[in-house]
N, CA, C and O atoms as a GROMACS GRO file, in nm:
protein
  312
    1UNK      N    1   0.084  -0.118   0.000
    1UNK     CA    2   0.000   0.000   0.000
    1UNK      C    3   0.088   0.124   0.000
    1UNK      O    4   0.174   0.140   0.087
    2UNK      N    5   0.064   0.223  -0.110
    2UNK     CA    6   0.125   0.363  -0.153
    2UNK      C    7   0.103   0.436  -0.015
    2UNK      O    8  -0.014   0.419   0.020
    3UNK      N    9   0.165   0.501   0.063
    3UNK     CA   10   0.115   0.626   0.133
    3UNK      C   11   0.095   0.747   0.045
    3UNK      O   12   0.131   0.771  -0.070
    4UNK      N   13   0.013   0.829   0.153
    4UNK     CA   14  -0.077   0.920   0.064
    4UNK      C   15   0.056   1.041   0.035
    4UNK      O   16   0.053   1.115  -0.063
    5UNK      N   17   0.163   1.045   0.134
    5UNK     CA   18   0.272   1.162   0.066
    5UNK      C   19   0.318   1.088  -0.059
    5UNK      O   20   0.327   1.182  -0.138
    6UNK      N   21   0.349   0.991  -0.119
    6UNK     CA   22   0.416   0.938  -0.218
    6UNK      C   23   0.308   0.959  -0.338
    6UNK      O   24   0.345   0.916  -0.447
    7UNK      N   25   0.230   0.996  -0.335
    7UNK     CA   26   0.124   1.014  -0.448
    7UNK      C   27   0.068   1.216  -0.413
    7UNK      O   28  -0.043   1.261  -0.444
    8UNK      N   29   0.122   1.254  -0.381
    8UNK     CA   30   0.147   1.364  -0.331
    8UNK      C   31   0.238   1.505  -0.455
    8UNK      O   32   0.356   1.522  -0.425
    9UNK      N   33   0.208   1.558  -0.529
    9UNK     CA   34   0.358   1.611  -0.611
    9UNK      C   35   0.404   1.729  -0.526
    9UNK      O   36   0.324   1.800  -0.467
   10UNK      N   37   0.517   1.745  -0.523
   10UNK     CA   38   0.633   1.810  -0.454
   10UNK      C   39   0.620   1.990  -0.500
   10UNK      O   40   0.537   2.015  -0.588
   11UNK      N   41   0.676   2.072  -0.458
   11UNK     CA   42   0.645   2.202  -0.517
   11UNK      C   43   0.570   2.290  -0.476
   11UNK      O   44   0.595   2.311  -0.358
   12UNK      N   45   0.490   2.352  -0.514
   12UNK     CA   46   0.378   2.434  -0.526
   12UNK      C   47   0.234   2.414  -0.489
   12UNK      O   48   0.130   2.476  -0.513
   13UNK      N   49   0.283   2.243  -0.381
   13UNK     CA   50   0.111   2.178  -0.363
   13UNK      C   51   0.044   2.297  -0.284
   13UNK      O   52   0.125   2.384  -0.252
   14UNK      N   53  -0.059   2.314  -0.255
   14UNK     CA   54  -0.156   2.385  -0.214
   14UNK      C   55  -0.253   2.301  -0.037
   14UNK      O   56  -0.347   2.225  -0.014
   15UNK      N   57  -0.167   2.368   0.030
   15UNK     CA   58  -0.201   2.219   0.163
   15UNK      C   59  -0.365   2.345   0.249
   15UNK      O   60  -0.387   2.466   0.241
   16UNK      N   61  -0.409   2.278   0.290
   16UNK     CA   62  -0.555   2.294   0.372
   16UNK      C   63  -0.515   2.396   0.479
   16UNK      O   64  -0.395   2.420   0.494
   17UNK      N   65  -0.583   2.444   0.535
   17UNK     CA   66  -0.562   2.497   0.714
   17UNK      C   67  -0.553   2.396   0.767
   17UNK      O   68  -0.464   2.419   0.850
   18UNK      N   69  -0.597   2.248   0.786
   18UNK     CA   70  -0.622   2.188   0.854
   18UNK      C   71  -0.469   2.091   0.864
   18UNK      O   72  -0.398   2.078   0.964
   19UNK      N   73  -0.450   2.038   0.738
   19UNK     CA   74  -0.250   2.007   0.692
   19UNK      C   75  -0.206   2.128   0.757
   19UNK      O   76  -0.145   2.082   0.853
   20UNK      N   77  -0.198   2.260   0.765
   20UNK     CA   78  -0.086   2.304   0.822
   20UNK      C   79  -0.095   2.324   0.979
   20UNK      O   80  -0.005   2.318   1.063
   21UNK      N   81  -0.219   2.348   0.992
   21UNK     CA   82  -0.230   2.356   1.156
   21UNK      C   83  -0.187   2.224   1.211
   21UNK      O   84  -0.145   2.232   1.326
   22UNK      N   85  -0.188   2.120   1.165
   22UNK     CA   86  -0.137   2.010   1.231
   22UNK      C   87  -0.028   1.972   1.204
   22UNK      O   88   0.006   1.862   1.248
   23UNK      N   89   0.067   2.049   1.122
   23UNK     CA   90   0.207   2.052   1.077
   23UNK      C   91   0.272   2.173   1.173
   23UNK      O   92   0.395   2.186   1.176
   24UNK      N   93   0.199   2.245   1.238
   24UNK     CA   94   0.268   2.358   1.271
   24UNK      C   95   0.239   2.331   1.467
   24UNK      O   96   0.302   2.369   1.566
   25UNK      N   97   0.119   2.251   1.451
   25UNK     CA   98   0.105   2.178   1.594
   25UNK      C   99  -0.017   2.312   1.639
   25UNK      O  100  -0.082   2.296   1.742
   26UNK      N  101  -0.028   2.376   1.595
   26UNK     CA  102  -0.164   2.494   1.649
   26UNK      C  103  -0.273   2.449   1.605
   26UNK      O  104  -0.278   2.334   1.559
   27UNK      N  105  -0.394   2.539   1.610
   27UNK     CA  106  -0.526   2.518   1.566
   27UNK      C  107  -0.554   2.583   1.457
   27UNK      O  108  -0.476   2.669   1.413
   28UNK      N  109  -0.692   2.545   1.385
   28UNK     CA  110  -0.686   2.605   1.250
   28UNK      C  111  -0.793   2.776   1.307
   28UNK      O  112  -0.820   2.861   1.223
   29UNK      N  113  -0.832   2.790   1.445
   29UNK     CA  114  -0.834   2.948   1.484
   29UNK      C  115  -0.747   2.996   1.522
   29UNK      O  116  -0.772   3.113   1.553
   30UNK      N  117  -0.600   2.955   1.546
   30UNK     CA  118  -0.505   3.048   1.549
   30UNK      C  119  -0.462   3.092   1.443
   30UNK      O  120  -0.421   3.207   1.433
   31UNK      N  121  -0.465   2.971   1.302
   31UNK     CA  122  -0.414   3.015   1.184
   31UNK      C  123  -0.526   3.154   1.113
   31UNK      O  124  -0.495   3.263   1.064
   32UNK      N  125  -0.632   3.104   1.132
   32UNK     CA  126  -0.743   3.237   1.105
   32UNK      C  127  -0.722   3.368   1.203
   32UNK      O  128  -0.743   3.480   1.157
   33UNK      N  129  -0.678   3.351   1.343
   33UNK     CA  130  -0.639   3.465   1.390
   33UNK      C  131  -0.512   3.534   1.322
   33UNK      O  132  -0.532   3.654   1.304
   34UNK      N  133  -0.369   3.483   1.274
   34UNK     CA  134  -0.279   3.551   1.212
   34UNK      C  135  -0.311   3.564   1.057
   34UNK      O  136  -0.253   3.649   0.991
   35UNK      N  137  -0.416   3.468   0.992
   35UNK     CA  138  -0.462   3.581   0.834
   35UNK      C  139  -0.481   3.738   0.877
   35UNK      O  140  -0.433   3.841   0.829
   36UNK      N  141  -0.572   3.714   0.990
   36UNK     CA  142  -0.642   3.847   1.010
   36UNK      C  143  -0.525   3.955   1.065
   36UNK      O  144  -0.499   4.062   1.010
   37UNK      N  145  -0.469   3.909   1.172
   37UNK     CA  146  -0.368   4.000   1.241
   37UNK      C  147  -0.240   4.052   1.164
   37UNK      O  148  -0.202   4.168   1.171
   38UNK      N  149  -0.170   3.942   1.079
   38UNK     CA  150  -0.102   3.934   1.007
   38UNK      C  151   0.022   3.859   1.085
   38UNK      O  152   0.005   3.880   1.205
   39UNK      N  153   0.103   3.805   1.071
   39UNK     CA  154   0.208   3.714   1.155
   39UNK      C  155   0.237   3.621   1.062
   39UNK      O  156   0.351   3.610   1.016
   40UNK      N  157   0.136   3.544   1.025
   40UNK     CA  158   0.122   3.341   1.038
   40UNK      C  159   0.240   3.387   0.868
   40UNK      O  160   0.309   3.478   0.822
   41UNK      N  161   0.192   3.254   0.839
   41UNK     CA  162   0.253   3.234   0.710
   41UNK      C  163   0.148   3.276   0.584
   41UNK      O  164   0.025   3.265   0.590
   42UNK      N  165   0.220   3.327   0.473
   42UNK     CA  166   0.146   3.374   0.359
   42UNK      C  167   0.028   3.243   0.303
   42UNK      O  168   0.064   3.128   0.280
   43UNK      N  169  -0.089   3.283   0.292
   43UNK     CA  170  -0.153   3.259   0.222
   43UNK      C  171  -0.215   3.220   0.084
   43UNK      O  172  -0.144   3.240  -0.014
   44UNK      N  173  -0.319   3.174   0.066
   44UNK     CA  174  -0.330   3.189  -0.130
   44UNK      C  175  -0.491   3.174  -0.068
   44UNK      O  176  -0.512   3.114   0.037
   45UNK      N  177  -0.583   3.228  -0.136
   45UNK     CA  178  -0.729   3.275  -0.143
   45UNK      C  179  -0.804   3.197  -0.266
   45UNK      O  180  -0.896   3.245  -0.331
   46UNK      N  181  -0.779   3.142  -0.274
   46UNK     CA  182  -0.844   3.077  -0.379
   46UNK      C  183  -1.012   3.128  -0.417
   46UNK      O  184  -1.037   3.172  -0.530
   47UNK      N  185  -1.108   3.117  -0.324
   47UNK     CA  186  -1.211   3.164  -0.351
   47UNK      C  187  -1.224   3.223  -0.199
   47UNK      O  188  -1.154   3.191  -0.103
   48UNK      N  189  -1.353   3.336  -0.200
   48UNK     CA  190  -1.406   3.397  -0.032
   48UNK      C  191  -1.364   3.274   0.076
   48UNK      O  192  -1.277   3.294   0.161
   49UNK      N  193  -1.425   3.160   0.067
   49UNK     CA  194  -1.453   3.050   0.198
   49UNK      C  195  -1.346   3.011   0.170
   49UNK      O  196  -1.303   2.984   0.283
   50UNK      N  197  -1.246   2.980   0.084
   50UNK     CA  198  -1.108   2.838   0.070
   50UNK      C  199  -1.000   2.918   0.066
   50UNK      O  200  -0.984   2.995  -0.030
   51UNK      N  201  -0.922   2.913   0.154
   51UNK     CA  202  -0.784   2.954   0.201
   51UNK      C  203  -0.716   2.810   0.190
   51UNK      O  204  -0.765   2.699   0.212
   52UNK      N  205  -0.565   2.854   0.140
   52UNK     CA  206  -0.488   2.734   0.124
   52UNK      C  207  -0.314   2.796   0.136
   52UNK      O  208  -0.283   2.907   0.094
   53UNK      N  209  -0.253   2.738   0.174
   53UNK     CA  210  -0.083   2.756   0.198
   53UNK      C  211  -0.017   2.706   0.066
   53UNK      O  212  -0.054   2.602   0.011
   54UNK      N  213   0.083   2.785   0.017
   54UNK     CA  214   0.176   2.732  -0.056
   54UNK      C  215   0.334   2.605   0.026
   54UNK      O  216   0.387   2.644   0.131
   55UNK      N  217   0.362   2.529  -0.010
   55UNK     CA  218   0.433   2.445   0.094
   55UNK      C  219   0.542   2.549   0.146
   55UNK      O  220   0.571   2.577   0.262
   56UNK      N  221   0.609   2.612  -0.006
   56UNK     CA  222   0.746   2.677   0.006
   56UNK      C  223   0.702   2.792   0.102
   56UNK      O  224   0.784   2.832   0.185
   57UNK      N  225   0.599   2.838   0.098
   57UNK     CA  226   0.584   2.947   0.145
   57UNK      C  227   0.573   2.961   0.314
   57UNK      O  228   0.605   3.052   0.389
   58UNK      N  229   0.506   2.816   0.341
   58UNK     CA  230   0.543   2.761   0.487
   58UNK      C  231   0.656   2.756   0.529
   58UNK      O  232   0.703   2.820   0.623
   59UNK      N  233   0.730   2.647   0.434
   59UNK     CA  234   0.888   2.616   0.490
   59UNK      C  235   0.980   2.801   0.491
   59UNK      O  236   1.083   2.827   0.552
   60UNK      N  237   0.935   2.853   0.444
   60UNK     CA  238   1.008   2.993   0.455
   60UNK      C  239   0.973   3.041   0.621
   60UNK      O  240   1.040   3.065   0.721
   61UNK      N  241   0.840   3.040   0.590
   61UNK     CA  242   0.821   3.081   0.715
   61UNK      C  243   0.858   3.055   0.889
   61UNK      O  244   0.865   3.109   0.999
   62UNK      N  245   0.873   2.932   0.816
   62UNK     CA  246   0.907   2.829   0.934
   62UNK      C  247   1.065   2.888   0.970
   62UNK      O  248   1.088   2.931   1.083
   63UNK      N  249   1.187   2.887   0.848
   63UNK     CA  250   1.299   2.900   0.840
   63UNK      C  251   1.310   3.036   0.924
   63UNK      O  252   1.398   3.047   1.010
   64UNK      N  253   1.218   3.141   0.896
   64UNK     CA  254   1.246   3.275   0.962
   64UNK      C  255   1.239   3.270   1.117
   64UNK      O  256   1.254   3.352   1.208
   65UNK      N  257   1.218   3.175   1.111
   65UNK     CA  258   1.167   3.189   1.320
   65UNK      C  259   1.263   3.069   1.378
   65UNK      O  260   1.233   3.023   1.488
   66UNK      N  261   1.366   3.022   1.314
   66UNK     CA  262   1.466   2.955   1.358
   66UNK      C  263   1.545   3.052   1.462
   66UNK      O  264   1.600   3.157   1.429
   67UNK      N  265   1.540   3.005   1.583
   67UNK     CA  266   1.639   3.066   1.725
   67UNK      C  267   1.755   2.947   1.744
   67UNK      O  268   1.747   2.825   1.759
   68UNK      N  269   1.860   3.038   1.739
   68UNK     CA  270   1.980   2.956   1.866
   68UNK      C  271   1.949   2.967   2.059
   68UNK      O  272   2.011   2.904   2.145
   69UNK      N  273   1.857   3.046   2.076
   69UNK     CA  274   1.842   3.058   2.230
   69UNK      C  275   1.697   3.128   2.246
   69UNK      O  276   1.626   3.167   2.153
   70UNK      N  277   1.673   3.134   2.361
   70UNK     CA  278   1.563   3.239   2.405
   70UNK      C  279   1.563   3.369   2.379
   70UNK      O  280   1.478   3.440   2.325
   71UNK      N  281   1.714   3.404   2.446
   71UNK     CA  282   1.738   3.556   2.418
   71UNK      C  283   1.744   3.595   2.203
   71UNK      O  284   1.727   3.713   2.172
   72UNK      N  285   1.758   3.529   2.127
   72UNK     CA  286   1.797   3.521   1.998
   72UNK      C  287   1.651   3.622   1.950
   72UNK      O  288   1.534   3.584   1.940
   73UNK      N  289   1.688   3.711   1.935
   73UNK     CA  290   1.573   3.796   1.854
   73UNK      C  291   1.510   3.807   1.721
   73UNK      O  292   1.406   3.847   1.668
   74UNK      N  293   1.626   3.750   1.693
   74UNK     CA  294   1.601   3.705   1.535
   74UNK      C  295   1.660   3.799   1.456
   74UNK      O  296   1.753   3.870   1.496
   75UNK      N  297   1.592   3.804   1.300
   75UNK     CA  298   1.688   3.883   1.221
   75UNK      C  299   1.862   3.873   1.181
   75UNK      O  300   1.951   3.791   1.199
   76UNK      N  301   1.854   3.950   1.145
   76UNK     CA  302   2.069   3.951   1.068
   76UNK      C  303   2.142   4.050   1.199
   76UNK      O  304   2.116   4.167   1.226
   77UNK      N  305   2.235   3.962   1.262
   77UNK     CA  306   2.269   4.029   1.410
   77UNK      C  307   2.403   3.994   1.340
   77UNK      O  308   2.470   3.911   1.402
   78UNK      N  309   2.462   4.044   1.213
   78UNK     CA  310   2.601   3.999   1.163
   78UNK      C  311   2.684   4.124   1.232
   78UNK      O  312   2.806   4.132   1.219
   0.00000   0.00000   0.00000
């Protein structure tokens, strides 16, 4: 039996609120609280009701909030 990532294509897939909130370990009203606030990760709108994530656009997001410590503020501290 195939798992469902192996039938999956790589790239530009288009993942749910529901795939990323459970990839990101939050809820899919926190992810609707940072559309609105602005924070979370970029979006794609497909129609009024269907919101959807680009993958790359996650993994970016994800990459920006990489800390070496607590105190680590983030940003270019070169």
């Amino acid at each position: 039996m195939k798992s469902k990532e192996a039938k999956e294509p790589k790239g530009d897939l288009l993942l749910t609120p529901k795939q990323v909130a459970r990839q990101l370990g939050v809820t899919r009203t926190t992810l609707e609280s940072w559309r609105l606030r602005g924070g979370g990760p970029k979006f794609v709108r497909v129609s009024k009701r269907c919101i959807r994530y680009r993958r790359q656009d996650l993994q970016v997001w994800i990459e920006e909030r990489i800390r070496t410590s607590t105190s680590d503020p983030g940003g270019s501290a070169a």
